[in-house]
BAVO-654063 format. One record per residue (C-alpha): residue number from 1; residue in one letter; x, z, y. Coordinates in steps of 0.001 Angstrom, whole numbers, plus 524288, in hexadecimal, padded with zeros to 5 digits. Example, Ala and Ser with C-alpha at 12.3 -4.5 7.8 and 13.67 -1.06 7.14 Angstrom:
2
resi resn x z y
1 A 8300C 81E78 7EE6C;
2 S 83566 81BE4 7FBDC;
//
This chain:
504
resi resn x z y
1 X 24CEF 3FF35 720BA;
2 X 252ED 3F184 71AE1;
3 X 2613C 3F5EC 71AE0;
4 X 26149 3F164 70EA6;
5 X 25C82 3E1D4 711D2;
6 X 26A25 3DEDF 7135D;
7 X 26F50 3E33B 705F7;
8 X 263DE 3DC8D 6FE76;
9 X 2656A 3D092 7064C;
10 X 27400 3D12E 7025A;
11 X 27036 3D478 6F53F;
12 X 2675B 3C71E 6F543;
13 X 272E0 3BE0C 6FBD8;
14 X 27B60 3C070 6F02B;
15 X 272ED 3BC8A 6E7C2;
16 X 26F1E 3AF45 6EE37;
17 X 27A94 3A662 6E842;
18 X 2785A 39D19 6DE56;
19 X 2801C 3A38C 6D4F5;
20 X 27C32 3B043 6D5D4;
21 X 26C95 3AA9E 6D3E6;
22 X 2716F 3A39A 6C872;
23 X 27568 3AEBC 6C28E;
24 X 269EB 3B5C5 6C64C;
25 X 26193 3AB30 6C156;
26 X 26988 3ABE6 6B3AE;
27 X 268CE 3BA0A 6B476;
28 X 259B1 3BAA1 6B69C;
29 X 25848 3AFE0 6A9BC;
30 X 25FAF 3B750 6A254;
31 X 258BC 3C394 6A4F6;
32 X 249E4 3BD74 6A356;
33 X 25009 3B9C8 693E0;
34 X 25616 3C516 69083;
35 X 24866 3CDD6 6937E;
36 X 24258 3C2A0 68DF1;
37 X 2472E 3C427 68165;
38 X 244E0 3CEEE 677BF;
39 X 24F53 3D6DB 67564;
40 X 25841 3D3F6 68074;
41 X 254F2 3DD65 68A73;
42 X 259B3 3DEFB 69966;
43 X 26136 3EA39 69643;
44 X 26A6F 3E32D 68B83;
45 X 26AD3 3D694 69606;
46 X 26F85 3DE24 69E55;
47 X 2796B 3E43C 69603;
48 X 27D02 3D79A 691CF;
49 X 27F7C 3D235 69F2A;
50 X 2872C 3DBD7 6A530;
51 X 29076 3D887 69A54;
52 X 29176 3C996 69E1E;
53 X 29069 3CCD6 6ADB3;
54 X 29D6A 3D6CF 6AD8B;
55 X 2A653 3CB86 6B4D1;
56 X 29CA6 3C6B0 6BE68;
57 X 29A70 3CB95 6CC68;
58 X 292B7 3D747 6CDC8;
59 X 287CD 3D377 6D51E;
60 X 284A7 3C74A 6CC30;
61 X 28625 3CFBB 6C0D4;
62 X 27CFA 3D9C7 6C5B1;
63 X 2732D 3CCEA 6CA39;
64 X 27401 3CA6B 6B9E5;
65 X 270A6 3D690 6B6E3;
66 X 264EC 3D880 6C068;
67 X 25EF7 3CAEA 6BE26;
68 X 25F37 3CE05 6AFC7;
69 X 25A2D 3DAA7 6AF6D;
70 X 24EAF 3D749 6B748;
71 X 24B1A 3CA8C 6AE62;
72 X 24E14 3D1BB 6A1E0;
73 X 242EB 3DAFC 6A5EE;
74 X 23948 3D22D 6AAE5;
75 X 23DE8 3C6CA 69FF3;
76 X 23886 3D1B9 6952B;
77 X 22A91 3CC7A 699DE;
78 X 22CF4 3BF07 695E3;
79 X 22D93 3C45F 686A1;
80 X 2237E 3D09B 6876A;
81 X 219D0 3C525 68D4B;
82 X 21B5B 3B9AA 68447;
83 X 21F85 3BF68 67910;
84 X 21B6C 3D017 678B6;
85 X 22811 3D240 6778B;
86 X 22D4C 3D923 6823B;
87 X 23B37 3D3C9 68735;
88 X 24076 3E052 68BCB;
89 X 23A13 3EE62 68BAB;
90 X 23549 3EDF4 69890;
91 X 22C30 3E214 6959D;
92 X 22544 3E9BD 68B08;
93 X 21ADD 3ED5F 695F8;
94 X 218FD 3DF74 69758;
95 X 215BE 3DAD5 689CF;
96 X 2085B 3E2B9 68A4B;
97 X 1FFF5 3DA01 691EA;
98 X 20A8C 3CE7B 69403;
99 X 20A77 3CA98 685DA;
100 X 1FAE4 3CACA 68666;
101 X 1FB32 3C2AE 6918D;
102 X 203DE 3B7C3 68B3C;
103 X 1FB55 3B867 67CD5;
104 X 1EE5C 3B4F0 686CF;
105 X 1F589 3A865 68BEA;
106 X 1FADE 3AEB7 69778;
107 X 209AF 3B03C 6969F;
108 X 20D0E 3A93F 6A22E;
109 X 2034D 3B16C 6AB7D;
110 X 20985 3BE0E 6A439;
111 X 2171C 3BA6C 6A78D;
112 X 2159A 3B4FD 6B432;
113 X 210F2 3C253 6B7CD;
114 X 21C63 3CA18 6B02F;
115 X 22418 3C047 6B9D7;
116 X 21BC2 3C4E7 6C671;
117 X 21CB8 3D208 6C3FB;
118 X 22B16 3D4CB 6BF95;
119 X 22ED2 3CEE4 6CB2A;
120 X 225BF 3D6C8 6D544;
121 X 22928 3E40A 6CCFA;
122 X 23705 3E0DD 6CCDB;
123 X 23597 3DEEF 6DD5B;
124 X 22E63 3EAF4 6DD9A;
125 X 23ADE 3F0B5 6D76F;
126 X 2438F 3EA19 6DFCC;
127 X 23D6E 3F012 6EC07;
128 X 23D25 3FC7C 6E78D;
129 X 24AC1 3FBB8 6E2C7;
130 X 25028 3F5DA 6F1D9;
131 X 245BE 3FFF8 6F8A1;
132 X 24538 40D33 6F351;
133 X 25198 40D85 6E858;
134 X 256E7 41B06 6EF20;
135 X 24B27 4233E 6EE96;
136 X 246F8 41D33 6DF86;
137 X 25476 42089 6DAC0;
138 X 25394 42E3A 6E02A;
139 X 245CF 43020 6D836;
140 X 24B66 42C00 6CD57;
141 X 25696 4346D 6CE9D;
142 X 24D32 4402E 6CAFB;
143 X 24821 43C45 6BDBC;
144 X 24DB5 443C6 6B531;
145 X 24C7D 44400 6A534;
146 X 23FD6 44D1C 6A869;
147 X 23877 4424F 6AF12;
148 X 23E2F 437E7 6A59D;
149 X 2393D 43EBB 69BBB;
150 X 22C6E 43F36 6A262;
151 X 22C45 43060 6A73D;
152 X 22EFD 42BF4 698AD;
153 X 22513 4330A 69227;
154 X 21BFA 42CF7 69CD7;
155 X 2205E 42042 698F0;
156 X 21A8C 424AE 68B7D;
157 X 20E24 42917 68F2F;
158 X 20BD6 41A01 69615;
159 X 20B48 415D3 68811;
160 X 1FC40 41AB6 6893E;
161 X 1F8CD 4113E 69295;
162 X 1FF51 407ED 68BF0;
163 X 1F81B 40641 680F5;
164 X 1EAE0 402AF 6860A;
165 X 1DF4C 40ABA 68123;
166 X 1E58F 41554 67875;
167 X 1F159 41BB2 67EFF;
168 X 1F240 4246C 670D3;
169 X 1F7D3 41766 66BD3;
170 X 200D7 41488 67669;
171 X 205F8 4227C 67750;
172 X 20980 42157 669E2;
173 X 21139 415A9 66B65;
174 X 21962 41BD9 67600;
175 X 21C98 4260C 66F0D;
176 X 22022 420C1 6628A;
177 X 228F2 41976 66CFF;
178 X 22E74 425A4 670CC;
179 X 231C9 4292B 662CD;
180 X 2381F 41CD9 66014;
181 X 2404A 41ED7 66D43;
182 X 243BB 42C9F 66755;
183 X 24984 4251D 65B31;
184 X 256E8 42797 658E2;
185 X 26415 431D3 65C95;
186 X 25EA1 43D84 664C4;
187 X 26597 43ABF 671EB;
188 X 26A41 449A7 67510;
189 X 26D1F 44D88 66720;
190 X 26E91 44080 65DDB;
191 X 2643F 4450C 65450;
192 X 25DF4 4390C 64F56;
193 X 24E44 43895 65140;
194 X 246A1 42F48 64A63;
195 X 250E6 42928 642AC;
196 X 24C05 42A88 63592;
197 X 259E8 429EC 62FF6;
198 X 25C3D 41C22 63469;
199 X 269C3 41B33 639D6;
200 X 263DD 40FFF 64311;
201 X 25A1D 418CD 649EF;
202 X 26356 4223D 64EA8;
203 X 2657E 418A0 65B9A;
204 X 258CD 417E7 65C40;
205 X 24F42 40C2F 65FCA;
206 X 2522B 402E9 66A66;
207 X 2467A 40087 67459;
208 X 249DC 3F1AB 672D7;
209 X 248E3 3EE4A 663EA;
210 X 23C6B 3F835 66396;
211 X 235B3 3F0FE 66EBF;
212 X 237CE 3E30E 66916;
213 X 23205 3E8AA 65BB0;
214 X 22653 3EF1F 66289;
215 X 2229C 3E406 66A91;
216 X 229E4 3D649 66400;
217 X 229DD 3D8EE 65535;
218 X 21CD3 3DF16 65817;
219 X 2177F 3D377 65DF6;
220 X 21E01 3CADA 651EC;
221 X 21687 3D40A 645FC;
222 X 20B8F 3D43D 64CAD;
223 X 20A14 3C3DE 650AA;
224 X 20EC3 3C239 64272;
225 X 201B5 3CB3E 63E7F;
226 X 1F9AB 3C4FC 64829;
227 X 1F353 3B5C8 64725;
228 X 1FE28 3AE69 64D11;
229 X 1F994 3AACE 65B15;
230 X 1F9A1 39BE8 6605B;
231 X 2033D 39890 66A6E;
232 X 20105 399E5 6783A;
233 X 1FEAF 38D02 67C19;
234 X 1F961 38EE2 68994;
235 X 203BE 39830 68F97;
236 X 2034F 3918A 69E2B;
237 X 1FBDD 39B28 6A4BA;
238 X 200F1 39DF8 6B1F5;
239 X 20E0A 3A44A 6B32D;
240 X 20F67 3A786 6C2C3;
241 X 204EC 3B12A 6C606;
242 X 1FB4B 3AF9B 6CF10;
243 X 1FCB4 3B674 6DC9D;
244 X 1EF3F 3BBF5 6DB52;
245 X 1F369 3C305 6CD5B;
246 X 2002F 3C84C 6D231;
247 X 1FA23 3CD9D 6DD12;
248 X 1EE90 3D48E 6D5CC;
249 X 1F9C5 3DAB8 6CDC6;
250 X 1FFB1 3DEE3 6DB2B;
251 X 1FF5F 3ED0D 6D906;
252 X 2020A 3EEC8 6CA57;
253 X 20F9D 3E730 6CE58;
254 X 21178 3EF5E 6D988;
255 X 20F8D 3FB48 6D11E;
256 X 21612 3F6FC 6C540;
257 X 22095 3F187 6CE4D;
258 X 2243A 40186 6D510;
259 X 22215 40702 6C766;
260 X 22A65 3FE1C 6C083;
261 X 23486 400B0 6CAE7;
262 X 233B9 41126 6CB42;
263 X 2332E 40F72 6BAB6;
264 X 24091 40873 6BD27;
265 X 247E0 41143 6C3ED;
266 X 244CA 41BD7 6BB45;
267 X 2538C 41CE6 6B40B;
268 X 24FBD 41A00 6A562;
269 X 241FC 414FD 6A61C;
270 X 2439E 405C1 6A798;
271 X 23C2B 3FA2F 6A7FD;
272 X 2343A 3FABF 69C2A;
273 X 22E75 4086B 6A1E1;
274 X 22C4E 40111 6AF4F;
275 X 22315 3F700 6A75F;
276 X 21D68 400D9 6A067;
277 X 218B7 40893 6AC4B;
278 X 214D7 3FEF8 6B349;
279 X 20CF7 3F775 6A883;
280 X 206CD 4063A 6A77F;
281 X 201FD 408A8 6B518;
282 X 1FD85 3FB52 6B78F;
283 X 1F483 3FE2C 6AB14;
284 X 1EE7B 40B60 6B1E6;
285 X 1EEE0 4046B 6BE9D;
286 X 1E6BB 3F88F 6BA62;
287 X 1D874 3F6BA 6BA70;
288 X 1D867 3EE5B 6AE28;
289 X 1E369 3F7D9 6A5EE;
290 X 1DD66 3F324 69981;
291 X 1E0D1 3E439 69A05;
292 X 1EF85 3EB74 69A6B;
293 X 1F434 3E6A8 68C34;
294 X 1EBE0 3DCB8 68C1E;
295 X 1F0A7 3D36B 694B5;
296 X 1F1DF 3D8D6 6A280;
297 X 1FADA 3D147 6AC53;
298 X 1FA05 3DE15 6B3DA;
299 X 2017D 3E5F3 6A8B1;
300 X 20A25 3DAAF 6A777;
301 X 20D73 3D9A7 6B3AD;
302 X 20DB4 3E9FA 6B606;
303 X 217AC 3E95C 6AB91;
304 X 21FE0 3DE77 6AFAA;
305 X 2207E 3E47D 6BE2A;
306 X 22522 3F1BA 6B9C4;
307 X 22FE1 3EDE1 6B0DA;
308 X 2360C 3E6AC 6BA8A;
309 X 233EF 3EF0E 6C59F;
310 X 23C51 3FA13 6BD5D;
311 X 2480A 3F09C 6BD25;
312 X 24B99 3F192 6CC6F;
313 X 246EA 40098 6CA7F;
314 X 24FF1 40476 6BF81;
315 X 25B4D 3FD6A 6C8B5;
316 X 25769 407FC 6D254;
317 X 25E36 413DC 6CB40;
318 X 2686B 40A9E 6C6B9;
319 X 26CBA 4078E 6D67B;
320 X 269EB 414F8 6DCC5;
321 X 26C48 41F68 6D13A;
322 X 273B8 4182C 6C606;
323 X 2687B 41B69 6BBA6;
324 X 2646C 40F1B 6B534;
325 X 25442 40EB1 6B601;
326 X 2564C 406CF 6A8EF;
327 X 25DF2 40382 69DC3;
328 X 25F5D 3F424 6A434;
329 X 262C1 3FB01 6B0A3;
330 X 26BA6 4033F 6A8E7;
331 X 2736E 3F798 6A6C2;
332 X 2735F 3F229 6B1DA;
333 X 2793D 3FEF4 6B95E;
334 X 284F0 3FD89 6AF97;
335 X 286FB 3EE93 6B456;
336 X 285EC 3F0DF 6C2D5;
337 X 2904A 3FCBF 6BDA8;
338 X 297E4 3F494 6B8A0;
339 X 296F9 3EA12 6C21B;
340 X 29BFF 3F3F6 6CD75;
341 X 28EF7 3F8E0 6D389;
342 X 28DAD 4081E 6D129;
343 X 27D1E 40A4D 6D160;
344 X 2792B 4180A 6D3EF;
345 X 27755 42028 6E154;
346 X 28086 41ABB 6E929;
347 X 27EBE 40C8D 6E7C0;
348 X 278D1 40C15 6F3A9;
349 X 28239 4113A 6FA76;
350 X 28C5F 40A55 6F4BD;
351 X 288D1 3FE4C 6F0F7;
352 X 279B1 3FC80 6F77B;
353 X 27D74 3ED21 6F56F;
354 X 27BD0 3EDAC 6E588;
355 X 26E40 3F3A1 6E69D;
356 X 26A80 3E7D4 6F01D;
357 X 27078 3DDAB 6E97A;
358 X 268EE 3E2CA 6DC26;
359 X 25D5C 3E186 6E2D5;
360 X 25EBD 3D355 6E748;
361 X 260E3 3D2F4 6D915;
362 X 25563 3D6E7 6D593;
363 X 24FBE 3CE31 6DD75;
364 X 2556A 3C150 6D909;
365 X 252AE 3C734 6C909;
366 X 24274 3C8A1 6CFC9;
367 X 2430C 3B914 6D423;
368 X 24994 3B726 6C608;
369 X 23CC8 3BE44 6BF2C;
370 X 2348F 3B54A 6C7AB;
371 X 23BD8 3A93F 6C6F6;
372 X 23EE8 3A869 6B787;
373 X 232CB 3B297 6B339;
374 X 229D0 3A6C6 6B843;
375 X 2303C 39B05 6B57B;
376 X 23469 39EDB 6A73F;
377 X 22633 3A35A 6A3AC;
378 X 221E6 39592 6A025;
379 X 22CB8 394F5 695D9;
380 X 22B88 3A19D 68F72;
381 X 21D20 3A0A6 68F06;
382 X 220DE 39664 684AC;
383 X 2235C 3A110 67AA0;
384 X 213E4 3A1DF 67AE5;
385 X 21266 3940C 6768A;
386 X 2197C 3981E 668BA;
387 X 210BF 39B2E 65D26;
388 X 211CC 3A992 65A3B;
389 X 217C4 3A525 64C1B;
390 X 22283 3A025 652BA;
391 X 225CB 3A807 65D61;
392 X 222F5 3B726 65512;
393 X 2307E 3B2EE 64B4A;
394 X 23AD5 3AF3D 6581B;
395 X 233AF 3BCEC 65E64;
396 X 23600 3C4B5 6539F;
397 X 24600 3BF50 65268;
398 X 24596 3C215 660FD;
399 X 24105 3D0F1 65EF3;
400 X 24ADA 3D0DC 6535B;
401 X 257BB 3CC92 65A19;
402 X 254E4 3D190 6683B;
403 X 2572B 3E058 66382;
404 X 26052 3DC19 65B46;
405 X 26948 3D639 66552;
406 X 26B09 3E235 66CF6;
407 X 2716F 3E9C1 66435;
408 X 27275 3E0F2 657B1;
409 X 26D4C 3ECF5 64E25;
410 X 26408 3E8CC 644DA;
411 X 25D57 3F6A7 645DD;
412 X 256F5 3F1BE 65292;
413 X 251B6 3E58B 64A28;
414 X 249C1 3F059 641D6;
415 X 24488 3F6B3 64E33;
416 X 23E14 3E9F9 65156;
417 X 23971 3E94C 64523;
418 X 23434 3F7CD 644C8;
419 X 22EEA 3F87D 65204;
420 X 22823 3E969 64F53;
421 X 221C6 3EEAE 64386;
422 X 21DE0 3FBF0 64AB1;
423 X 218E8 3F428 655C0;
424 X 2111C 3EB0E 64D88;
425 X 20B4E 3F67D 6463D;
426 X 206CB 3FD15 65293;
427 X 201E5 3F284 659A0;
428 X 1F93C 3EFC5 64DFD;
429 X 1F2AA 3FEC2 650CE;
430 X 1F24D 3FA70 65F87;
431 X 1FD5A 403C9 664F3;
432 X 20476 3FDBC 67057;
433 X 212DF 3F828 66EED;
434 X 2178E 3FAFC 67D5E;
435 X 21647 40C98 67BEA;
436 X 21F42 40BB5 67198;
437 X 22958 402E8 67948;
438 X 22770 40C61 68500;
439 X 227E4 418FE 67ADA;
440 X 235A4 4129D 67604;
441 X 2397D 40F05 68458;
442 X 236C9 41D18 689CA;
443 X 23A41 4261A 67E0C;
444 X 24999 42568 680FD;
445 X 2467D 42A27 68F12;
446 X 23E2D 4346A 68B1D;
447 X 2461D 4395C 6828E;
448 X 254A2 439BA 6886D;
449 X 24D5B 44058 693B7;
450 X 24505 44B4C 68C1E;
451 X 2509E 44F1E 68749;
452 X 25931 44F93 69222;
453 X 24D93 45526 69A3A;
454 X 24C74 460F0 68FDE;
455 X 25C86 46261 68F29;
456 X 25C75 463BB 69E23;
457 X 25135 46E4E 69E63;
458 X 25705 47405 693FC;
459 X 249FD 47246 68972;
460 X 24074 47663 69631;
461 X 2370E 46CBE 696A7;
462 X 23080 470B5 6A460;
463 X 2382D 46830 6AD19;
464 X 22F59 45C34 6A669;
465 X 22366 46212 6ACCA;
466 X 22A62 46965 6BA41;
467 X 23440 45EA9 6C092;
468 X 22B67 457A6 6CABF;
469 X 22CE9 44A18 6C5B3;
470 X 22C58 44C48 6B6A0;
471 X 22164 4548D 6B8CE;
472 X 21A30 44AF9 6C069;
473 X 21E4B 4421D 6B53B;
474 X 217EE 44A64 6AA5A;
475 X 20B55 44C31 6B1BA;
476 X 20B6C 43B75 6B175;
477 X 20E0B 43B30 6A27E;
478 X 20296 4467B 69FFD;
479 X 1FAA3 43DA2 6A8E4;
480 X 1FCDE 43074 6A056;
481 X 1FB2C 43745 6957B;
482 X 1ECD2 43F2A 699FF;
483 X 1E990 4307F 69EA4;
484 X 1EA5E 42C63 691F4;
485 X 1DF89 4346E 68BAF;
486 X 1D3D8 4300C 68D49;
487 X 1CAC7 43CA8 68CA7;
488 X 1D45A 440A6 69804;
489 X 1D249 43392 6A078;
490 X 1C517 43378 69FA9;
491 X 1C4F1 44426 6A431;
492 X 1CC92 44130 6AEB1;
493 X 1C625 433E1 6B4A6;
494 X 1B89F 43C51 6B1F7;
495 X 1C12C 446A8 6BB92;
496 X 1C4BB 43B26 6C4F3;
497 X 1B700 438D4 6C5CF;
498 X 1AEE1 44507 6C743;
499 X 1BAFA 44623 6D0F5;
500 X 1B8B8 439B0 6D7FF;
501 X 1A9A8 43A72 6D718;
502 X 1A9F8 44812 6DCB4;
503 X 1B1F4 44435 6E773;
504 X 1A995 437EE 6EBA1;
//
C-alpha cells in the first residue's frame, strides 16, 4: 500500500542540503514578489526562469520552478488584500472580501488566513496528487471540447452568485466578459470580430492589462472621486490565526481544498477558475452568505484554499497525460522538457522518481508559503499606513508599467486605461468587477471549444445534451441558472416544503 514511501522519502533526502534549501528559499522569495506585484505574473516568472536555469542541474532547476510557481500564486494575495489589486488572476477571488477586511483595520487577520489556507489547500492538493494521480488523469482524459464547452459556460453562470443580491447585474458582467474575450482574429477562419477597424484589436485583449484596469485603475478613479481616506494607523491586529477560527473554517478548507484540486486538473481551466469555484460554493454552503463581499474571512479564506489547491492539480495532467491543467503549468511541462524529464503516461513507468521528487517539492514551496507568508505580513501591512494621496499615484505607475513590461506595446497601456474607466463607470451603477474578469478568463475556452465541438459533429448540436458527462454538465448550468430566479426559488423551496411537511 506505501510502495511509494521510499520514492518520496528519496524525493525529500535530496532536497535536505544546504544548498539546495538556499535555493529553494531564494526561489520561494522570489516567487511571493513576482505574484506580489501587478503585472508580473507566475506564468511570465516562470518563463523567465527557465531561461536563466538552462545550465543548472535538473532537479534544482525544476526545485526553481516549483517553489516559484507556488509563491507566485499565493504571493497574488499579498496585492488583492492590501491594495485591491489583484497580483495575479487567480487572486482576483481574493480581493472581494480581503480588501474589505484590510479597509476595517484588519489586514493582518485577512492575510494571516490567506497564509493558513493556501497552505492546507495546497496539502490537500499534494495528497491528492501522491494518492489518486492515475485514476484523476484518466477522468480527465474524457473531457472533450463538448464538456469544455459546457464547464466554461458554467463558469459564466457563477457570475450570478457573485454579485450579491441581483444576479441580472452580475450575469451581465460575465458576459460582456465573454464579448471582450471574443475580441479580435476569428481563430478557425481569421475574420476579425469586434475590431472596429483598429489594427491593434485584431490580437485581441490580454486578460492581464484588462484585469489591472478593472480592478487597479478602477480602484485609482474611484479613491481620486472619493474623500481621501486617513491612513491606517492601527494595522497590528493579529496575523497568526487562532486555532479555534481555523478550525471553525474546517470544512469550507476541506471543500475548497478537493475543489480547487479537481478545478486544476481540468487541462485549460487554471487557478483563477479554482478560486472562483471555490469562493462560489463556500457562498451557497455558508449560513451567513451575505457577509460574502463584505468582509468574510470565510470567502477569503474559500478563495485562497482553492487557488492553491489547483496548482498541485493542474501538475496532475502535466505528470500522467502531458496536458498542462494551466497556462503556468504549461510552462513548466516545457522546462521539465527541456530539462530531460518527458511528463505524460508513462512517467510512471519510466521515471516514477520525477513525480516523487516534485512532490517533496511541493512540499518544501508549502513550508515557504508558511514561513515567508507570515513573517513578511508585518512589513507589507505597512502599505496601509500610507495616505491614499500618496500611495493611488505609485499604484497607478504600477498598473501602467506592469502590462507594459510584458510585451512593451503601448496598446496594452490603453486597455488599462479603457477597462479602468469602464470599471469605474460600472462600479458607480453597483455591477461587480470580478464577472467580467471571469467572463474575459472563460470566453477563450468557450469559444475554441464551441467551435471545435460543432466542427467535430459536423454543425449537430445534440452531443451537448447526449454524452453522459456534458449532459450532466448542462443539467448543472440550467440548474444555476433556475437558482437564480427568484419566482423559481421560492416555487421550488414552497415544493421542498409541502414535500417535507407531507412526509413528516
Amino acid at each position: 500500500m506505501f510502495d511509494f514511501m521510499p520514492l518520496l522519502l528519496t524525493g525529500f533526502a535530496n532536497i535536505l542540503n544546504p544548498q539546495t534549501l538556499a535555493l529553494a528559499a531564494a526561489a520561494c522569495l522570489g516567487g511571493l514578489i513576482i505574484g506580489a506585484l501587478p503585472g508580473l505574473t507566475a506564468t511570465m516568472g516562470l518563463a523567465l526562469l527557465t531561461t536563466m536555469t538552462l545550465h543548472m542541474e535538473a532537479f534544482d532547476a525544476i526545485l526553481i520552478l516549483i517553489c516559484t510557481y507556488v509563491l507566485a500564486i499565493y504571493g497574488g494575495s499579498r496585492s488583492a488584500i492590501l491594495l485591491n489589486i489583484p497580483g495575479t488572476p487567480s487572486s482576483a477571488a481574493t480581493a472581494l472580501d480581503g480588501y474589505v477586511l484590510a479597509r476595517q483595520g484588519r489586514a493582518g487577520e485577512a492575510m494571516g488566513l490567506a497564509t493558513i489556507g493556501s497552505v492546507l489547500g495546497t496539502l490537500v492538493g499534494i495528497f491528492l496528487l501522491a494518492i489518486i494521480t492515475p485514476p484523476l488523469g484518466e477522468f480527465a482524459l474524457s473531457f472533450g471540447a463538448y464538456e469544455f464547452f459546457w464547464l466554461a459556460l458554467a463558469g459564466v453562470m457563477l457570475s450570478g452568485s457573485l454579485s450579491g443580491s441581483d444576479p441580472i447585474k452580475g450575469w451581465i458582467a460575465g458576459i460582456l466578459g465573454l464579448l471582450v474575450a471574443m475580441t479580435g482574429q476569428e481563430p478557425a477562419y481569421g475574420y476579425p470580430r469586434f475590431t472596429f477597424g483598429f489594427p491593434e484589436l485584431t490580437g485581441g485583449i490580454q486578460l492581464l492589462p484588462a484585469m489591472v484596469g478593472a480592478f487597479g485603475f478602477a480602484e485609482v478613479l474611484y479613491v481620486l472621486r472619493s474623500k481621501a481616506n486617513a491612513s491606517i494607523s492601527d494595522a497590528s491586529d493579529r496575523i497568526v490565526p487562532r486555532l479555534v477560527q481555523v478550525i471553525a473554517l474546517r470544512w469550507t478548507i476541506l471543500r475548497s481544498g478537493i475543489l480547487g484540486t479537481f478545478v486544476g486538473l481540468l487541462p485549460g481551466v487554471g487557478e483563477d477558475i479554482g478560486a472562483w469555484g471555490s469562493y462560489a460554493l463556500a457562498k451557497r454552503m455558508s449560513k451567513t452568505p451575505e457577509e460574502f463581499g463584505r468582509g468574510s474571512v470565510e470567502g477569503l479564506t474559500a478563495a485562497e484554499t482553492g487557488n492553491n489547491a489547483a496548482v498541485p492539480g493542474a501538475l496532475i495532467p502535466v505528470l500522467t497525460l502531458g496536458i498542462p491543467g494551466s497556462g503556468v503549468a504549461a510552462v513548466l511541462m516545457a522546462a521539465l522538457i527541456i530539462h530531460g524529464a518527458q511528463p505524460g503516461p508513462l512517467m510512471m513507468t519510466t521515471d516514477p522518481q520525477m513525480i516523487y521528487n516534485i512532490i517533496a517539492m511541493l512540499f518544501v514551496a508549502t513550508l515557504g508559503i508558511l514561513i515567508f507568508g507570515l513573517s513578511l505580513t508585518r512589513l507589507m501591512i505597512m502599505v496601509l499606513k500610507v495616505k491614499d494621496t500618496w500611495l493611488m499615484p505609485v499604484v497607478a505607475v504600477l498598473c501602467l508599467v506592469g502590462p507594459y513590461a510584458i510585451q512593451s506595446s503601448y496598446f496594452d497601456i490603453w486597455v488599462v486605461v479603457a477597462f479602468g474607466v469602464i470599471g469605474f463607470g460600472l462600479r458607480l451603477m453597483n455591477y461587480p468587477m470580478a464577472p467580467l474578469v471571469l467572463g474575459i478568463v472563460l470566453g477563450t475556452i468557450l469559444d475554441s471549444n464551441l467551435r471545435r465541438a460543432l466542427t467535430l459533429a459536423d454543425g449537430n448540436f445534440s452531443s451537448f445534451f447526449t454524452r453522459p458527462i456534458s449532459a450532466v454538465l448542462c443539467a448543472i448550468v440550467v440548474t444555476m441558472i433556475l437558482a437564480q430566479i427568484g419566482p423559481v426559488r421560492r416555487a421550488a423551496g414552497r415544493g421542498w416544503q409541502a414535500v417535507h411537511g407531507g412526509q413528516s
